[in-house]
C-alpha positions as CSV (number, residue, x, y, z in Angstrom):
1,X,15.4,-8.5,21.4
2,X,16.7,-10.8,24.3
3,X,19.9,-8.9,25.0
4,X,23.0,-6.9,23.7
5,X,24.7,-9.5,22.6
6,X,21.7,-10.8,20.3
7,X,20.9,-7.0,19.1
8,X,24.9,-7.1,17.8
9,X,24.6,-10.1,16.1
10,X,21.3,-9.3,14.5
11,X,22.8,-6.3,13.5
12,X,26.0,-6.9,12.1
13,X,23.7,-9.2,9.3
14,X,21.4,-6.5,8.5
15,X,24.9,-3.7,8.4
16,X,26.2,-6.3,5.8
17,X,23.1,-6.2,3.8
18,X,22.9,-2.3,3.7
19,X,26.6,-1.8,3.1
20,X,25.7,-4.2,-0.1
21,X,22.9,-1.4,-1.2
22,X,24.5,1.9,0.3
23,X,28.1,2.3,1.3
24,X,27.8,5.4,3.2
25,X,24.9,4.8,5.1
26,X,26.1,1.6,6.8
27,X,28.3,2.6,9.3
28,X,25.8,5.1,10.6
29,X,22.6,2.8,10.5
30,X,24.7,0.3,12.1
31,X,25.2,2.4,14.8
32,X,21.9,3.2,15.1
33,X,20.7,-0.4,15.4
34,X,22.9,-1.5,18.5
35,X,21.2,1.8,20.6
36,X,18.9,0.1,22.9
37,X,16.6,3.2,22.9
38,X,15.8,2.2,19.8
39,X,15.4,-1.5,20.0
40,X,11.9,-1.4,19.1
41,X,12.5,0.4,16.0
42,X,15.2,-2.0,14.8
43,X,13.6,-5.2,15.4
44,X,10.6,-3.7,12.9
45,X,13.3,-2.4,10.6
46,X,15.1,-5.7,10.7
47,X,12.2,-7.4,9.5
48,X,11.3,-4.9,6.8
49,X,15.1,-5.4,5.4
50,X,15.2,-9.0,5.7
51,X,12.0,-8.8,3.4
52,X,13.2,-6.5,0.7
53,X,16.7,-8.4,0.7
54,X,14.6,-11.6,0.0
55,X,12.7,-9.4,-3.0
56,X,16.5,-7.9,-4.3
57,X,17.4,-11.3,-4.5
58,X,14.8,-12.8,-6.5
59,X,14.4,-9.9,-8.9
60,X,18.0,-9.3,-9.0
61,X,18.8,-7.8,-12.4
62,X,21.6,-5.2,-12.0
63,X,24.0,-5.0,-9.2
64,X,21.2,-3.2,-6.1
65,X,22.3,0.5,-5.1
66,X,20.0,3.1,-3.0
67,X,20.2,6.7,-2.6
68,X,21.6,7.3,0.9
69,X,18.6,10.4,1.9
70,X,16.0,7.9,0.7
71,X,17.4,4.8,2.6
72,X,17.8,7.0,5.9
73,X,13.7,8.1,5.4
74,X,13.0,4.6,4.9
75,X,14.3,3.6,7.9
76,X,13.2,6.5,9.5
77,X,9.4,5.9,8.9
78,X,9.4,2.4,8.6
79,X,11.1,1.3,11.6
80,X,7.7,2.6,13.2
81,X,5.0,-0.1,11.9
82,X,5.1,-3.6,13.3
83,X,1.9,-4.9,11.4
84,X,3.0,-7.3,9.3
85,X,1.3,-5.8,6.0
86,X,2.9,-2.3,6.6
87,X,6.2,-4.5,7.1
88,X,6.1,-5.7,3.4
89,X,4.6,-2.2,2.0
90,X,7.7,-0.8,3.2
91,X,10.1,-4.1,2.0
92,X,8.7,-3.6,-1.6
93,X,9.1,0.0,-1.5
94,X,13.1,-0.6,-0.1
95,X,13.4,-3.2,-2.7
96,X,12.0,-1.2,-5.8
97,X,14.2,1.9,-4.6
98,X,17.5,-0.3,-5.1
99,X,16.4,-0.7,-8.9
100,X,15.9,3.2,-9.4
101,X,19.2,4.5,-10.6
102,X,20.0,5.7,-7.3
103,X,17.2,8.3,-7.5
104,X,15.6,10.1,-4.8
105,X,12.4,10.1,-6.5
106,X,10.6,7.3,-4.2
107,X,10.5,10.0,-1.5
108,X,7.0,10.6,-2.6
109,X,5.9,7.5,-1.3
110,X,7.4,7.3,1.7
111,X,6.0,10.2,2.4
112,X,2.6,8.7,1.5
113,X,2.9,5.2,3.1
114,X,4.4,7.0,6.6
115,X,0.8,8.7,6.7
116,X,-1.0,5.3,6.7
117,X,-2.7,3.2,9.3
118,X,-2.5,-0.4,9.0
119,X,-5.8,-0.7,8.6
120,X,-5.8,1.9,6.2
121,X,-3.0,-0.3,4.2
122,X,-5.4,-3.1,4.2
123,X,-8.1,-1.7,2.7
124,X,-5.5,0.4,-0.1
125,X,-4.4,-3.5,-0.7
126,X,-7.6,-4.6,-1.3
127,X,-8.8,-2.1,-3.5
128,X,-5.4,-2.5,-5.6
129,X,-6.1,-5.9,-5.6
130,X,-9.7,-6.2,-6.6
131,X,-9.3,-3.6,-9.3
132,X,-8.9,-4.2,-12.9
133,X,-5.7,-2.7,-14.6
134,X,-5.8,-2.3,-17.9
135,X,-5.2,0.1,-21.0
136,X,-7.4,2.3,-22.7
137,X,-7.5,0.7,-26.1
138,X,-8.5,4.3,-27.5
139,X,-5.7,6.4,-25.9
140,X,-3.3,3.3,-25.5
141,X,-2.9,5.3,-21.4
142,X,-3.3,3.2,-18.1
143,X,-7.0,4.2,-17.0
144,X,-9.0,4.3,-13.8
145,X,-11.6,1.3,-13.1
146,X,-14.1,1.3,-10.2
147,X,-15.0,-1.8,-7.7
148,X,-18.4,-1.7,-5.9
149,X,-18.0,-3.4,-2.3
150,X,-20.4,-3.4,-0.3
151,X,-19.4,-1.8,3.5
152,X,-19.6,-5.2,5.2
153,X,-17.3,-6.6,3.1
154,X,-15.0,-3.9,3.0
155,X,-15.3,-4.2,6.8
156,X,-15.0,-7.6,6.7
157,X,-11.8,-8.1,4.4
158,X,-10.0,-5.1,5.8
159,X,-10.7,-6.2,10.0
160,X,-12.4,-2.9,10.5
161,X,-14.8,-3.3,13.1
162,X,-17.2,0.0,12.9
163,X,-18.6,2.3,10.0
164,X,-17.0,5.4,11.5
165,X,-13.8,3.9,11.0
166,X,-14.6,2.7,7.5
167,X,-15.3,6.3,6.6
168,X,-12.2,7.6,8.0
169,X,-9.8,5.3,6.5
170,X,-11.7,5.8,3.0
171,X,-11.8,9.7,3.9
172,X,-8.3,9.9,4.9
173,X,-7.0,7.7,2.1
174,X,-8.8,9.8,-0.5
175,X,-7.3,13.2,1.2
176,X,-3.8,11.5,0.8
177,X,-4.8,11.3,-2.9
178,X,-4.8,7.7,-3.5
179,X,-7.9,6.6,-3.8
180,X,-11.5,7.9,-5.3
181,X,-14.9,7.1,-3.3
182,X,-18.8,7.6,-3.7
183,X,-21.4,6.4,-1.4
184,X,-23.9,4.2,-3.1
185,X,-27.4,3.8,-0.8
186,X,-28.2,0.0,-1.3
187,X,-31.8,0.8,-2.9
188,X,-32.6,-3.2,-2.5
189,X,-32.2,-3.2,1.4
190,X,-35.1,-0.2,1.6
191,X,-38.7,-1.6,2.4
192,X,-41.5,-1.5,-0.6
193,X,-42.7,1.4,1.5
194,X,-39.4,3.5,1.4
195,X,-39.2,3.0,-2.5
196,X,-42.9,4.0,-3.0
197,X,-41.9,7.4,-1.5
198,X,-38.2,8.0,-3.2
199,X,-39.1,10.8,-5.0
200,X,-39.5,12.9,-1.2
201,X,-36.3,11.9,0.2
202,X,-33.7,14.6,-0.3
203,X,-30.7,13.8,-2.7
204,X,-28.2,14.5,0.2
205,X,-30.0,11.9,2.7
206,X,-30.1,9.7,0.1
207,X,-26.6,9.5,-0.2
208,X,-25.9,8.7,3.3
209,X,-28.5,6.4,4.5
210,X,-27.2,5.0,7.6
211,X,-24.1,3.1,5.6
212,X,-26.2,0.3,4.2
213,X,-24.9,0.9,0.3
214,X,-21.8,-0.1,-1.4
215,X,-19.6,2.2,-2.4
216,X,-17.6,3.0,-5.4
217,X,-13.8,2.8,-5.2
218,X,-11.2,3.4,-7.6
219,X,-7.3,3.9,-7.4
220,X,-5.8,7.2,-8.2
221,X,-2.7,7.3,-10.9
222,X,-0.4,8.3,-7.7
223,X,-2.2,5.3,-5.8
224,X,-1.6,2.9,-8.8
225,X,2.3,4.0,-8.6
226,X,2.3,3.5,-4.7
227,X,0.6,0.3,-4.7
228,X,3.7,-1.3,-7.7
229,X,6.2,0.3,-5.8
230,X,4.9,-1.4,-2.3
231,X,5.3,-4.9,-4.5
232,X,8.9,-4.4,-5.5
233,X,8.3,-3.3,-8.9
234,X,10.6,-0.4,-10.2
235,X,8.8,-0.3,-14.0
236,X,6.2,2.2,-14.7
237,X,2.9,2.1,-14.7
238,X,2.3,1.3,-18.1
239,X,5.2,-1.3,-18.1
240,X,3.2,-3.0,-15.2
241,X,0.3,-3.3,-16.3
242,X,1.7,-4.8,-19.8
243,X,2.8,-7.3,-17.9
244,X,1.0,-8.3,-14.8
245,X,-2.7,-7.8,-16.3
246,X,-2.8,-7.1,-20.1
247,X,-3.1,-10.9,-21.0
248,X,-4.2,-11.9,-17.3
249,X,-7.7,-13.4,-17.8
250,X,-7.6,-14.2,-14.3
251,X,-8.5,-10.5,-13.1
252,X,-11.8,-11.1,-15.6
253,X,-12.4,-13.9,-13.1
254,X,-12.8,-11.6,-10.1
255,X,-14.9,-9.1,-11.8
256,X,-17.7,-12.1,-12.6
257,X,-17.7,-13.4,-9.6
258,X,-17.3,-9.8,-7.6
């Protein structure tokens, strides 16, 4: 920000908007955002309120209120990213914790999105994205669907430049318990030679054959709950899914042409 004057001003509109969602956190936030030590901080915070106020207001149904503990963590963590999509992660998760009874209960994901990367938020999006939510028509229970990317798209759509970063993010992503992941060796890219002699290669070596495969992906039930609340959303899974991708033929689409 420019100067004091512009921090003040800048402030006082985002105090307003949290004294609308959190009486007793206002005064105290408020305070926080004219300290120019953290300037930095309250610019990305800014941002990430101006967003979920823009979400409140759309899916306004009830009057917004936020537990104070899980409004201070938000800002907190979230005042730290800049990127822009870690900025609206963190404005659907603000949004969807003003439509939760004033519960606490978000904490777990703001524990979980504070421990990503933005790249490693790219590639959660696009494997939220790209999968296909549905309902077991058996046990009537949201259930776990797989995407097969191959690495250079993955590296492509998520701007990560080498493998050994691809791995980490997927490594690191699948630690956090979000995501599941196999390695896939792409037996078409092997010369007539190389298939001729499959049966010596070892099964471990096989597995990990200088990252030309795809690899299989799937979200987690926690990273299916992250990935709503990031959007906003303060329904359950099930509720979600009913009515996002139940009747959606579009997500059919993306499976054909995947």
């Amino acid at each position: 920000m420019s100067s004091d004057k512009t921090t003040v001003v800048l402030a006082k509109g985002l105090v307003d908007f949290l004294g609308r969602i959190c009486n007793p956190a206002a005064d105290e936030i408020g305070l926080l955002l004219q300290d120019k030590v953290r300037a930095y901080r309250n610019s990305n915070f800014e941002i990430i309120a101006t967003k979920a106020e823009a979400k409140i207001n759309h899916n306004s149904r009830i009057e917004p209120t936020i537990n104070p503990r899980l409004l201070y963590k938000i800002y907190e963590e979230g005042s730290w990213s800049e990127s822009d999509n870690l900025q609206d992660m963190w404005a659907g998760l603000l949004s969807a914790s003003c439509f939760d009874n004033s519960s606490d209960q978000n904490m777990i994901y703001v524990d979980l999105l504070s421990k990503m990367s933005s790249k490693e938020a790219k590639l959660f999006d696009f494997i939220a994205r790209n999968t296909k939510w549905s309902i077991n028509s058996s046990t009537a229970l949201p259930e776990t669907n797989a995407i097969f990317p191959t690495v250079d798209r993955l590296k492509e759509s998520c701007d990560i430049s080498s493998q050994d970063d691809l791995d980490e993010c997927l490594t690191h992503l699948s630690a956090l318990g979000l995501i599941g992941f196999e390695n896939y060796p792409d037996i078409e890219s092997y010369t007539s030679t190389a298939k001729d002699v499959l049966d010596n290669y070892d099964f471990d070596d096989l597995f990990a054959p200088d990252w030309s495969y795809s690899v299989e992906l799937s979200l987690t039930q926690v990273g299916y709950r992250l990935y709503i609340k990031t959007t906003g959303e303060s329904v359950g899974l099930r509720q979600y899914i009913q009515k996002n991708y139940t009747l959606n033929k579009k997500i059919e689409d993306i499976y054909r042409n995947w």
